[in-house]
N, C-alpha and C positions, 0 to 999 in steps of 0.2 A: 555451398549454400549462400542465400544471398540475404542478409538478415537488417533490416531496421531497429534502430533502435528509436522509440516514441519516450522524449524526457528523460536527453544524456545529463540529470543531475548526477550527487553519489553514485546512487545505485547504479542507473544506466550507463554511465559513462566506466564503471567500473565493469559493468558485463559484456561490455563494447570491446573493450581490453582483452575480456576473455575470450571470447569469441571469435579476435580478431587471430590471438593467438593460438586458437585451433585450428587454424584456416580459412574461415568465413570472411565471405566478404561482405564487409561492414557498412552502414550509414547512420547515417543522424540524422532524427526530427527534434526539433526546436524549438523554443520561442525566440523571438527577434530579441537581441540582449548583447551584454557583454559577453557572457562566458558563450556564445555562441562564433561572435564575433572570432575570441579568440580560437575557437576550435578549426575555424575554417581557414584563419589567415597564417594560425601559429602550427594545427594539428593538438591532438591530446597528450594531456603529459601526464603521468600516473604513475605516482609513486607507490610500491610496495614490496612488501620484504624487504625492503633497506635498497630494491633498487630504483631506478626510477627508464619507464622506456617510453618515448614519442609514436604515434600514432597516427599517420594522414592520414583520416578517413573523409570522404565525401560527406557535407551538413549542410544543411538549409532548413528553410522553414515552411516551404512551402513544397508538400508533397511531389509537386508535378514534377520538380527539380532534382528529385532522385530515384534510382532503377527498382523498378517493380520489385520489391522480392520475395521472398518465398518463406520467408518467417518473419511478421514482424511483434516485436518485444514490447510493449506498453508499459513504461516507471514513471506513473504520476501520483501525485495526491489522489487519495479517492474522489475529492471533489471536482476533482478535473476530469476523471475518467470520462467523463459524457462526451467534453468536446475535443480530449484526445480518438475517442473513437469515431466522431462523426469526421474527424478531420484525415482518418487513413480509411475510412468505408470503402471506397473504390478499390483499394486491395485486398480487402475483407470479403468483398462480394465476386470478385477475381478466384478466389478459392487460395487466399496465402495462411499461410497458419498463426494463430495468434498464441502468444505467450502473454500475460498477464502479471505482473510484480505487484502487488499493491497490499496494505494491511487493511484488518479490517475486517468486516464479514462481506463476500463477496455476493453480487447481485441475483447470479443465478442459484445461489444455496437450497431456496424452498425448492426449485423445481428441480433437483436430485433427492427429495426427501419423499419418502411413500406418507400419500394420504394429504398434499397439501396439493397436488397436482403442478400445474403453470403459472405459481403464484408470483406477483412483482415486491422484493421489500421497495419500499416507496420511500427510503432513509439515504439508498444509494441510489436509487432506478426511478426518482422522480414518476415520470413518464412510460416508462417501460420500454423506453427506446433502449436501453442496454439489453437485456434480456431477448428484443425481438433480434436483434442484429446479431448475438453473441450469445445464443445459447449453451446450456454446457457443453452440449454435444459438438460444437463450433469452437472451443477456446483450451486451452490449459492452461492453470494457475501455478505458481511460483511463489515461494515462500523464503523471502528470503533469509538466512544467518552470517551476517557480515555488516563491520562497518564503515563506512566510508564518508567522505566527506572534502569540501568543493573550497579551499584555503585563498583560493582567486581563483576569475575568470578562466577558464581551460585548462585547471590545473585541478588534478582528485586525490588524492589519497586515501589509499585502504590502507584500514591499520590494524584491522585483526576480525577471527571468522573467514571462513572459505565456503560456504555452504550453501547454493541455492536450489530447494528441494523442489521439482516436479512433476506434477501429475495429473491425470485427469478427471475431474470433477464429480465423474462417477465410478469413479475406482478401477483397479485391475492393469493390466499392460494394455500398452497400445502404439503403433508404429509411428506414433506422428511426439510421442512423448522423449522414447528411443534415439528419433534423429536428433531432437531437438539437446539431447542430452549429450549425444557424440558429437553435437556441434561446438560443446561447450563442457572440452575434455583435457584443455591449459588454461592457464593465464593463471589471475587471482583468485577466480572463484569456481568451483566444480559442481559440477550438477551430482543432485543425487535426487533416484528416481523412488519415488510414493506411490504405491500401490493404493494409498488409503489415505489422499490429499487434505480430504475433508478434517480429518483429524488436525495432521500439522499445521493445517492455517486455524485449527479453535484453539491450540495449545500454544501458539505463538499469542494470538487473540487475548489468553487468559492473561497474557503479562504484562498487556496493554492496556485492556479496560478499567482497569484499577490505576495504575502508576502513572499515566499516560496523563489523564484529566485532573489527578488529585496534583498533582505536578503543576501545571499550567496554571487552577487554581493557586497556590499556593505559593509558587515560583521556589521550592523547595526542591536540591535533587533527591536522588532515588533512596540514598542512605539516610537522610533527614528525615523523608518521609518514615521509615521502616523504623528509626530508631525513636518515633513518638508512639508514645503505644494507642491512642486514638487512632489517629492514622492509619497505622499499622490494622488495626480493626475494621476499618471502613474496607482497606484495600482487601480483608481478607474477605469483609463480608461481598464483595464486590466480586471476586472471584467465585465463590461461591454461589452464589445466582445465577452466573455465565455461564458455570460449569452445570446449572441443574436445568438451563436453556438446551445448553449442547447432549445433553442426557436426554431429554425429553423427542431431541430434533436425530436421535438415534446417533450421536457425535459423544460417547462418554470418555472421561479423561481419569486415568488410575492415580494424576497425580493431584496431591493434596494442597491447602491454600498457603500450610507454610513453605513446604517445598520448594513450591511455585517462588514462593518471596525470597525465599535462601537462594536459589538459585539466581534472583535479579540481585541482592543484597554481594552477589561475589564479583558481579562487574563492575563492581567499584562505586565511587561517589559521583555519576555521571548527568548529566541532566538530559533529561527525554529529551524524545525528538518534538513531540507535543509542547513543549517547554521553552526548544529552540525556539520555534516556528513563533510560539508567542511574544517571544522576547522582540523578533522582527517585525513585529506586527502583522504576521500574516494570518488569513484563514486558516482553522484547524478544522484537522480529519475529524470532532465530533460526530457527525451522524455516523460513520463507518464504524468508527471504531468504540463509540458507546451506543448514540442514538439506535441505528441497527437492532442492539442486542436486546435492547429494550421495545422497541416493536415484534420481535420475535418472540419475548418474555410475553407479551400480550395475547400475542397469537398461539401459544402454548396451555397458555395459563399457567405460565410459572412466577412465583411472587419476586420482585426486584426494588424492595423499598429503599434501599443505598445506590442502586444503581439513579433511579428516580430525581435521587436528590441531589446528586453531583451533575447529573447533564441535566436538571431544572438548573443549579447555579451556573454554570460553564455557559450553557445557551444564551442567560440574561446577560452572563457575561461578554459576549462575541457580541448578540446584539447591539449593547451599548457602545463598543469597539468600532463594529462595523458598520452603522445603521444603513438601512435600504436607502440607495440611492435615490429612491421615488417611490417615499408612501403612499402611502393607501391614503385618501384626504381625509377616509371615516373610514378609522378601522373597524366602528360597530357590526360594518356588514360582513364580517368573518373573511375579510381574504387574508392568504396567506402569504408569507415572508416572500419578498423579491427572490431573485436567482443569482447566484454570486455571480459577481462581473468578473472577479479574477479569474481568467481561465489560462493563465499563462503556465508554461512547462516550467519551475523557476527548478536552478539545479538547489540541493538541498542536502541537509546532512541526516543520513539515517543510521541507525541501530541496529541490529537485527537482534 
């Protein structure tokens, strides 16, 4: 099999490994950068389990420059997702299989749910250019449990979690999920296959929404957060809204809001990925991984008053951070926020 990988950060460059060690033959798409640089002049280096093994694989940045192949992998930020896909379409529209890694609530979600029909969330899907290119029926999603992380330029380490679960977007088996799974049956991370996708990416979701943003707000890790008992409140009420979205969106979840927190509270004193990302200054997954849930909150009719109030302060917040490159001269006339300029693959450290 012949598999790309779209944004060898952590994650991908970690599944590149795996992959490579089942036997696939492996590629890299990029941004032009350092840890690029060195993946193409040096090869991958990836440390795990206490070992560390080198990897030549073929990288560039520029599609035309690598062989067609028959699966390709997409691990970007959500906010990237757009022009990660507009920039591999030609193999999309070739008939190659796409795999998807990303957190978040995914673009095509309404149009697997009965009674909303071919609807666009407009938090991930702007434009609706995602959903027309990559309908469910056209993609499988990936959730990942593992984590990994990019110490220099062309060098990854994983350092615990083996687990990347998938399936397809409207449930059940399917042949194209099957290969994608014996493609990626060594390495670091093993595929485990979802009958019932939808769930494991809301149950991932639920330990996001909460910790993810109050986090970034706060610059507080995961235990600081949990051991304020405010906080601890906000995070629970936060889950609890997500969970009465994904109830309503026919996604319901048996586990509870403390559970959910006892469960993040055993990984240690760790600081999010949301937390990283702001400490670099970078744009945050906000619309995916909060904004999202609250436009489906809306579309539901489920109440989300804590949710409201953490991505109203986080939003003000990135805005001031970020401002639009080229305002509006009179914002009276209702136009809306520019389009993020950074659309680069940057490699990244994630959590699962």
């Amino acid at each position: 099999m012949k598999i790309t990988i779209v944004g060898p950060g952590a994650v991908g460059a970690t599944l590149a490994a795996s992959f490579t060690a089942g036997g696939a033959q492996v590629s890299l798409l990029g941004a032009p950068g350092a840890h690029l640089d060195a993946i193409v002049e040096h090869g991958l280096l990836v440390d795990s389990a206490g070992s560390t093994a080198r990897y030549g694989l073929v990288a560039a940045h520029d599609p035309a420059l690598l062989p067609e192949p028959d699966l390709v992998v997409i691990c970007v930020k959500s906010q990237d997702l757009p022009a990660a896909v507009a920039r591999v379409r030609p193999w999309i529209e070739a008939g190659a299989d796409v795999l998807v890694v990303a957190n978040g609530v995914p673009w095509w979600l309404l149009a697997t749910v009965d009674g909303f029909g071919y609807q666009v969330i407009r938090k991930v899907d702007p434009d609706g250019g995602l959903l027309d290119l990559l309908p469910p029926s056209r993609v499988m999603a990936g959730v990942a449990h593992f984590s990994s992380s990019v110490p220099e330029p062309g060098h990854v380490t994983h350092s615990g979690g083996d687990r990347l679960i998938i399936g397809d977007p409207f449930g059940g088996a399917s042949a194209r999920v099957d290969r994608c799974a014996k493609a990626l049956s060594a390495g670091p991370v093993r595929a485990e296959v979802s009958v019932g996708i939808r769930t494991a990416m809301w149950e991932k979701l639920l330990g996001n929404v909460n910790l993810n943003p109050v986090s970034a707000l706060t610059g507080g890790t995961v235990l600081e957060i949990l051991r304020s008992p405010d906080l601890r409140q906000l995070c629970a009420d936060i889950f609890k809204e997500t969970a009465e979205v994904g109830a309503r969106l026919g996604i319901p979840t048996t586990m509870s809001a403390d559970e959910r927190l006892e469960v993040a509270a055993r990984l240690g004193n760790f600081r999010t990925s949301m937390l990283q990302d702001s400490d670099r200054g970078r744009r945050l997954e906000t619309d995916a991984i909060l904004g999202a849930v609250r436009e489906l909150a809306r579309r539901t009719g489920a109440p989300s008053p804590a949710m409201d109030a953490v991505d109203g302060l986080l939003s003000l917040r990135e805005r001031v951070r970020h401002p639009d490159p080229d305002p509006d001269p009179d914002p009276g006339q209702g136009q809306g926020q520019g389009q993020d300029p950074d659309q680069g693959l940057d490699p990244d450290q994630e959590r699962g």
